[in-house]
N, C-alpha and C positions, 0 to 999 in steps of 0.2 A: 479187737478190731472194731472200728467204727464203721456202719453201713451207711453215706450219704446221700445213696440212688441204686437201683436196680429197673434194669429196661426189663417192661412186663412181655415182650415176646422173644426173648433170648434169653433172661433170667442172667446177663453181665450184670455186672457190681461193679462199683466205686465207693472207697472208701479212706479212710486212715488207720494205719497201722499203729501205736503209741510202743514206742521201745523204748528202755531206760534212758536211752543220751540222744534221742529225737523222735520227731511225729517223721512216719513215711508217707505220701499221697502212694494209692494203689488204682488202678495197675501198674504195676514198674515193668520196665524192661532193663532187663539183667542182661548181659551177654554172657554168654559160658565158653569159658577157654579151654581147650583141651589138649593135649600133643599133637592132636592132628591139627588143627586152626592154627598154633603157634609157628 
């Protein structure tokens, strides 16, 4: 993972992720599914 910034009074991050079949931009938002949300 690439670091392209970090805010110095929260210490959050941005960056890229590099995975074999593409670059991710981070932060991501994923949703998570579960039996109960379905």
């Amino acid at each position: 993972m690439e670091v392209l910034g970090q805010c110095s009074t929260t210490k959050a991050r941005f960056g890229k992720l590099s995975l074999p079949h593409q670059v991710v931009d981070t932060p991501v938002f994923m949703p998570v599914g579960t039996q109960g949300t379905l």
